[in-house]
Structure formats: structure tokens, C-alpha cells
N, C-alpha and C positions, 0 to 999 in steps of 0.2 A: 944643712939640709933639715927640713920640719920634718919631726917624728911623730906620727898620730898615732894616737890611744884607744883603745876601745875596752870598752868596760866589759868582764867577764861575768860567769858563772859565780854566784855565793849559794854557797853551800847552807848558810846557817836559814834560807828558807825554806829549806826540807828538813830541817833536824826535830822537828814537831812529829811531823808523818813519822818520821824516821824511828822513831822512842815510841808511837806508835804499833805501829808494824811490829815493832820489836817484841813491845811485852804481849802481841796476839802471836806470834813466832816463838815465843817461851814455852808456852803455854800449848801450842800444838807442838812443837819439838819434840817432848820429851815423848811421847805415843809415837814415834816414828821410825822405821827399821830401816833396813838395807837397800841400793837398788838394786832389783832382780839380775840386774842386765846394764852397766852400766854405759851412755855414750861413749863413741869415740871419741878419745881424747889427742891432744898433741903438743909438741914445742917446735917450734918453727925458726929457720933465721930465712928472711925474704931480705931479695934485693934492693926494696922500696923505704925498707928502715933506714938507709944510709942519707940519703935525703929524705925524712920519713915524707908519707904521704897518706891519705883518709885508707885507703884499703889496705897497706899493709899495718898502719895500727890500729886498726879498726881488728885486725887479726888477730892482734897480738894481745888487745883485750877480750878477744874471745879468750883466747889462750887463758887470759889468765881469767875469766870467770868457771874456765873447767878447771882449771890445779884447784881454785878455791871450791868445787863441788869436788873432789877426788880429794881433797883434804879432810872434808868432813866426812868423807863417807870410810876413810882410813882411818878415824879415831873413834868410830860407831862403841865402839868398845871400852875405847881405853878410861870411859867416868863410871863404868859399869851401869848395873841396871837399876839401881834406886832412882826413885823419882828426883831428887836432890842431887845426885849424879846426873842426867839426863838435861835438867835444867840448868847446872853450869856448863856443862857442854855446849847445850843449843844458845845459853847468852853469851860466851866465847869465840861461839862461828859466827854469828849473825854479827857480833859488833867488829868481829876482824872483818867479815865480810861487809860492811856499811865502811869500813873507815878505810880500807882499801879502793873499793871500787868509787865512793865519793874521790878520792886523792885525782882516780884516774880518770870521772867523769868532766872534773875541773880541766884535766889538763885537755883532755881530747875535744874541749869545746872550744879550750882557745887555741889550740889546732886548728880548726876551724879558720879562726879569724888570719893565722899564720898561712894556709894554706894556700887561700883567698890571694893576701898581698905577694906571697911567694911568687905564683902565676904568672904575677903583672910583674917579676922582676925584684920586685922590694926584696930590702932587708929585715930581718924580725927578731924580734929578742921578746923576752917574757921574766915578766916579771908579779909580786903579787901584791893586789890593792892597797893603796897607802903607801907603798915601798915604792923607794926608786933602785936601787941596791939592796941586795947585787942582782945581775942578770945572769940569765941565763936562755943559753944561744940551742939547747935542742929541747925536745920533749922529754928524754930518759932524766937530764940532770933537773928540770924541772917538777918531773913526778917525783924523782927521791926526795927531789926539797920538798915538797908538799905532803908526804908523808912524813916528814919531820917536824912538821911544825903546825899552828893552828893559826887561821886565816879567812880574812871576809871576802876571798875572791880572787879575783885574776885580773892581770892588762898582760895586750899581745899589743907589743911596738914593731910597726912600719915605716921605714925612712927607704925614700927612694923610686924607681920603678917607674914604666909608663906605659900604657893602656896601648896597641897600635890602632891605627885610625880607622878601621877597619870590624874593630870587637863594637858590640851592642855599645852605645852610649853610657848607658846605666850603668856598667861594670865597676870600674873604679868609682862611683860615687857611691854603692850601700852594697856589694856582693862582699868586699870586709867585714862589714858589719854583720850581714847577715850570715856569714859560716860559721860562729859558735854556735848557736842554735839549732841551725841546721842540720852540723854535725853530730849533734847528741839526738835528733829524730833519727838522724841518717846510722847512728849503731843501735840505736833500736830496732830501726830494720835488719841491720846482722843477727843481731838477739834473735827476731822473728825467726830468720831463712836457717838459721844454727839449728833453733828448734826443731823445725820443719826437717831440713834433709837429714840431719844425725842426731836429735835429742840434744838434752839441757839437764838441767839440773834445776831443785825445788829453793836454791839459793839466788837465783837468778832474776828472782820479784821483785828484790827492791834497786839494783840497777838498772831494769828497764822499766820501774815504774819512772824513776827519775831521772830516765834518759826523756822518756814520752814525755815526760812534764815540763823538759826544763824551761822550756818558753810562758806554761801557767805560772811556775812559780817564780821564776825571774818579773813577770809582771807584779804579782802578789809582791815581792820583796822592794820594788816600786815604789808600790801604791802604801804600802806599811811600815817602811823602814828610811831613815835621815844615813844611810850606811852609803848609800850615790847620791852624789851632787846632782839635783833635778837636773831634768834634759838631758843626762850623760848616758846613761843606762842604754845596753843594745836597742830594747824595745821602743825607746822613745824618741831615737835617733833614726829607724828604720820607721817610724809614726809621721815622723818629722815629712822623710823622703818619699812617704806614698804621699801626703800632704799636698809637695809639692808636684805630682803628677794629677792631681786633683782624685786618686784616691781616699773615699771616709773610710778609714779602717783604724778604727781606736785600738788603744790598750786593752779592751775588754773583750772585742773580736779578738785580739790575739792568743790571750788567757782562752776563750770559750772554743777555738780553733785546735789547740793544744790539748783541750778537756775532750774533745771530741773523738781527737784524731784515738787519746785511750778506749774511749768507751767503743767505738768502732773497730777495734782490734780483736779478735777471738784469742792470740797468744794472749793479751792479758787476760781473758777470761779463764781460760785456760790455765794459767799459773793460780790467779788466784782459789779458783774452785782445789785444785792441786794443792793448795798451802791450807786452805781455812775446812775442807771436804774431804775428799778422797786423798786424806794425806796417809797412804797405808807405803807410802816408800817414798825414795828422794830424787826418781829419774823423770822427764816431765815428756811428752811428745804432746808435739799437734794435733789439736781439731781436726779430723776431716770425716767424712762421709762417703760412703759406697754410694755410689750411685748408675752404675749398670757393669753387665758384663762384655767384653771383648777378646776373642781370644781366648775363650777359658780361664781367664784371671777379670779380678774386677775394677772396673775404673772408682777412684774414691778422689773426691775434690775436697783440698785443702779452704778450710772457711778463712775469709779475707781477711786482711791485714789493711788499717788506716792509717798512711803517718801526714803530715800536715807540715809544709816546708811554708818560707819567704822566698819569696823570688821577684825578679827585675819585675815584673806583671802586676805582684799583688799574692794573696796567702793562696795557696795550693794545697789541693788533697791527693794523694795519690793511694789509692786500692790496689791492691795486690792480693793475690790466688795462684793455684796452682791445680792441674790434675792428674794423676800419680797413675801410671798404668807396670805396674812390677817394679822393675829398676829403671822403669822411665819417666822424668818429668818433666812437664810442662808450664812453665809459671808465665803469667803474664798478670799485665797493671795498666792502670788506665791515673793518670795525675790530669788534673784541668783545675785553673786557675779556679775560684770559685767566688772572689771577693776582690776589686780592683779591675785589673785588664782583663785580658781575655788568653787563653792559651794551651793547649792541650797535649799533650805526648802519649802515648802506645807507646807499652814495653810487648815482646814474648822472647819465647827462647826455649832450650830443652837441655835438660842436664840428664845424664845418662852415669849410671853406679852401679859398678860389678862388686857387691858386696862378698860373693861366694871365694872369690879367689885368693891363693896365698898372697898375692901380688896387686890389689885389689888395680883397676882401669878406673878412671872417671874421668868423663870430661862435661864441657859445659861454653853453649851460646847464648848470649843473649843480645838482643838490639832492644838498645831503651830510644825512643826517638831517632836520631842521626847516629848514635850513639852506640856504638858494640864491647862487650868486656867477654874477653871468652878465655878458658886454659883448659888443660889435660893436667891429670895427675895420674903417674905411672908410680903405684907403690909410695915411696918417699918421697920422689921429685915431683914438682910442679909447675908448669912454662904456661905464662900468658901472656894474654894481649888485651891493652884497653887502649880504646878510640874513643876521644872525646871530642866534641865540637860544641863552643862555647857561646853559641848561638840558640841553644835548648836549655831546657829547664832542671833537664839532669846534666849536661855538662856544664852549665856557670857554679854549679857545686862544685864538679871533679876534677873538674879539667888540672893539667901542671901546668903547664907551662903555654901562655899565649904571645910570648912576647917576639914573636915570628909569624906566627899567623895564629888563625882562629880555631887550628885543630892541634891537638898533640896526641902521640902515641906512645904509652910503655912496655915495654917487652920487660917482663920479670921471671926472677927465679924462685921458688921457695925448696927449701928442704926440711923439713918436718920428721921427729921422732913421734909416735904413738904406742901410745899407751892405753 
């Protein structure tokens, strides 16, 4: 049985920015105190890790980007208060923090690609550029390896699997391909909504800068590096596939697409005015704006959010907002194809947060196109429900499983400690 390869995420085209960022993070670090108030935090086991899938480790990297702000905010102390104190501190979290969440941006992109062939049945093993041995058959033994070791990237291997005659055409020929990428827009957007409904942390900049980017700089690494065999690279392969739908969408629309989708984001504004400005603590909340009254409380709408996906069509934008009335919100998005075919999807939905009680209620609907993800969470428990149908622009991302028909559904569990 032929085993297809798809060229991953390298890392080593962000490690410029990276040293970057870093030595302007030294340098505001050490002027920085406590958070007032710090986010909700948690640790979770979901039912979705077991065969993983994009949302429950998409969680689970939340998870671990709050241990890693709750880590730093627990040692505020321990280099004391000299400036030289302060400074090896803030370059000991920053580089745990970059070499950490790199480990795990690698792995959750070629998730991505795993996710994709999963769907359709296939088998999938991972392994890392250059290497053919050893492999490895889930994402946790993959992430430890890759935190062990230093590397130019990732392959997710697919053998097997078949498309039913029924699913879009386009499926099995580029939606493999296009889920690493995808998938690292698509925790960006968690990053976003994490912000937004509970807060973040001031550590948090440079994983979703290099989540937003990793389609710029996976071009840039392209176009400047002998480190991929030409034509192999995601980008040039998904080049290749618009190509042949009679799509013009170059390497450089995709890079300017990706450049966009950041500068279009107010969370990134937002963290960074937070890192390089008003760095007077280390807890970060979202943009938003009063904008009338209802009720005697005020309505305040959340300032939008840009992320820029591939899809069977051609390059996508999706906008995203929200507007916040007490413990109740509202979020909605609007994605349309903007480059290639043609294609549009409407999300809304309403999430509702009783933050007053011992026992805290929360629940949450939303319809993204055909498309529904909803749960309750009762205190520590959490039961959902996602519907995907793989015929929309957000379900050839999500979807599990099509190899019965065109729609799937998961019913999951989470149990969560917070802290």
C-alpha cells in the first residue's frame, strides 16, 4: 500500500523573529509585576484525546499555554528584585516558553495533516524530516520526541483509506495537505476566543504570533531555504492543486493572506500594545467597546478577529466578533472565499457564563454554516455535541469521520481541575 508524505512545519523560519521578540521581552520583562486577578485556569482529561482530535488538543494546548503563564507568575519572586535578577528570569520563561510551545505548534500542525487522512479512513504515523525511524503512532509520543530533540520539521504518513463517492471531489486530493496549516490558524483562533471569554496571559505572543504566521513563514522558508525538496513543501503542492482548478493564487498571495489575516486581528494588537506598552502586569483580556445600554447593563462588542484558512474553493477569510451583554454572549463570523472560487459560511451562536456561583453553569451554541458544536459545563463536568458536515468550509476541516457518509457526530466528555 503507497504511503504519502506531506511536508511539515520547520521551525527554524521563525527562530530569527523568535531571538527577536525575545531580546525586546528581556528588556520589558524585568519592569513587570503580578497579575491583579489572574485567568481561569485548568487541567482537563477529554474523551477526544483517546483518538485525539483538532478540539480536544487544541485544549489541551490551551491548557498548557495557562500552566506556562501560572508558572511564571509563581516564580515573580523567586530571582528577587534586581534588575539582573529580573532579567534572568524573564530569558528563562520566554525561552522555556518558545521551546515548549514551538515542540507543540510542530506537532498540532501535522495533526492537522493526520486529522485530514484519519477522516477518510487512512492510517498515519509521524515522523521527523529527513528521518524515516522511528515512528510514531499518536501525538503525545510525538510531542515528547520533539521536545527532545532538535529538527527541521515534520512528515505525517497516510497509507490507506477512501473518500465515499458522495464527499466533495476535492477531498482526498489537497484537504491532507491543507490541515497543517489550517490547523495552526485554527488554534489561533482558540488563542483568540480563550482571550476573549476567560483571559490569557502576556506569554501568549509568541505562540499565536507563530500560530497566525505559520503559512508566511512556511512560504518564506520556501522561497529562502534548500531544507525542501522544491515542489514538496505544503504551499507548493496546494499551488500546484488551485493550478489545476484554474485558480492564480501564488506563494505570495499565500504569505500576504497570512500577513493579513495578523494585521486584521485586534487579539494581536492587543497582546502586543500589552508586551511592548501597558506592560504594568501579565494578565491580557480583549479589545472591546461599550457601545449602548440594554437593561441597565451595557452592551460592549468584541473588536474582530481575522484568520485566513485553504479550502477545496481557494484562500478564505473568516471575521469573527462577538457582543457581550453581562454573562451573555453573542459571537458570530462571516468566512468567504476571497481568492479562487467562490463560497461563503455565517457562523452565530450564544454562550451564556454564570461566573457568580460556587458551581459555576456554562453553556454554549453555536451554528457555523450546516455546522453545530455546542456543550454545558456543570462545575467540573463538561458534555458536548459537534456536527459536522463535510460539504462546508468549516467542516472539511473538522469533520472525524466521513467514511459512512458526509456528516459525523461526537458526543464528548471533559473533566477538568481548576485552579
Amino acid at each position: 500500500m503507497r504511503v504519502h508524505k506531506i511536508k511539515g512545519w520547520n521551525p527554524q523560519g521563525v527562530k530569527t523573529t523568535a531571538w527577536v521578540l525575545l531580546l525586546v521581552w528581556l528588556g520589558v520583562g524585568a519592569a513587570w509585576g503580578q497579575a491583579p486577578q489572574a485567568p481561569e485556569k485548568s487541567i482537563s482529561l477529554d474523551s477526544g484525546m483517546g483518538q485525539p482530535n483538532n478540539r480536544a488538543v487544541g485544549h489541551l494546548g490551551i491548557e498548557m499555554l495557562e500552566s506556562l503563564g501560572a508558572l511564571s507568575d509563581s516564580t515573580g519572586n523567586w530571582a528577587g528584585d534586581s534588575y539582573m535578577g529580573l532579567l534572568l528570569k524573564s530569558y528563562t520563561e520566554i525561552y522555556a516558553t518558545y521551546y515548549v510551545t514551538s515542540r507543540y505548534a510542530l506537532v498540532y500542525h501535522e495533526m492537522g495533516h493526520a486529522s485530514r487522512c484519519q477522516a477518510m479512513g487512512a492510517s498515519t504515523y509521524y515522523t521527523f524530516l529527513n528521518e524515516t525511524t522511528p515512528r510514531y503512532n499518536n501525538v503525545y509520543s510525538y510531542f515528547l520526541a520533539a521536545m527532545s530533540k532538535n529538527y527541521d520539521g515534520g512528515l505525517t504518513w497516510c497509507s490507506g483509506g477512501a473518500v465515499p463517492a458522495t464527499a466533495p471531489a476535492d477531498f482526498a486530493a489537497i484537504v491532507g495537505v491543507t490541515g497543517g496549516m489550517n490547523n495552526s490558524m485554527y488554534f489561533s483562533e482558540q488563542i483568540e476566543d480563550e482571550i476573549y471569554f476567560n483571559g490569557g496571559h502576556w506569554l501568549w505572543l509568541f505562540p499565536y504570533l507563530s500560530e497566525k504566521m505559520d503559512a508566511a513563514n512556511y512560504v518564506s522558508v520556501i522561497q529562502n531555504s534548500t531544507v525542501l525538496a522544491p515542489g514538496t513543501g505544503d504551499p507548493e503542492v496546494i499551488q500546484q492543486f488551485y493550478a489545476g482548478k484554474g485558480y492564480a493564487i501564488t506563494l505570495n498571495d499565500m504569505k500576504q493572506a497570512s500577513l493579513n489575516s495578523l494585521a486584521g486581528s485586534a487579539t494581536a494588537w492587543m497582546l502586543l500594545y500589552k508586551t511592548l506598552i501597558h506592560n504594568d502586569d501579565t494578565a491580557v483580556r480583549a479589545f472591546d467597546l461599550g457601545v449602548f445600554d440594554a437593561g441597565g447593563q451595557e452592551v460592549r462588542w468584541r473588536l474582530p478577529d481575522t484568520e485566513m484558512y485553504f479550502t477545496t474553493r481557494g484562500l478564505s477569510y473568516k471575521v469573527r466578533s462577538a457582543f457581550r451583554w453581562g454573562d451573555w454572549y453573542f459571537p458570530f463570523a462571516l468566512e468567504t472565499v476571497t481568492k479562487g472560487g467562490s463560497g461563503s459560511e455565517v457562523s452565530m451562536g450564544v454562550v451564556k457564563k454564570d461566573k457568580q456561583s460556587d458551581a459555576p453553569l456554562e453553556y454554549s451554541v453555536m451554528l457555523i454554516g450546516p455546522n453545530l458544536e455546542t456543550y454545558v459545563r456543570w462545575d467540573y463536568l463538561t458534555l458536548g455535541l459537534s456536527h459536522h458536515h463535510v460539504a462546508s468550509l468549516h467542516g472539511e476541516r473538522q469533520i472525524m469521520d466521513l467514511t459512512k457518509r458526509n456528516t459525523n457526530q461526537e458526543f464528548w466528555l471533559r473533566v477538568s481541575y481548576y485552579y
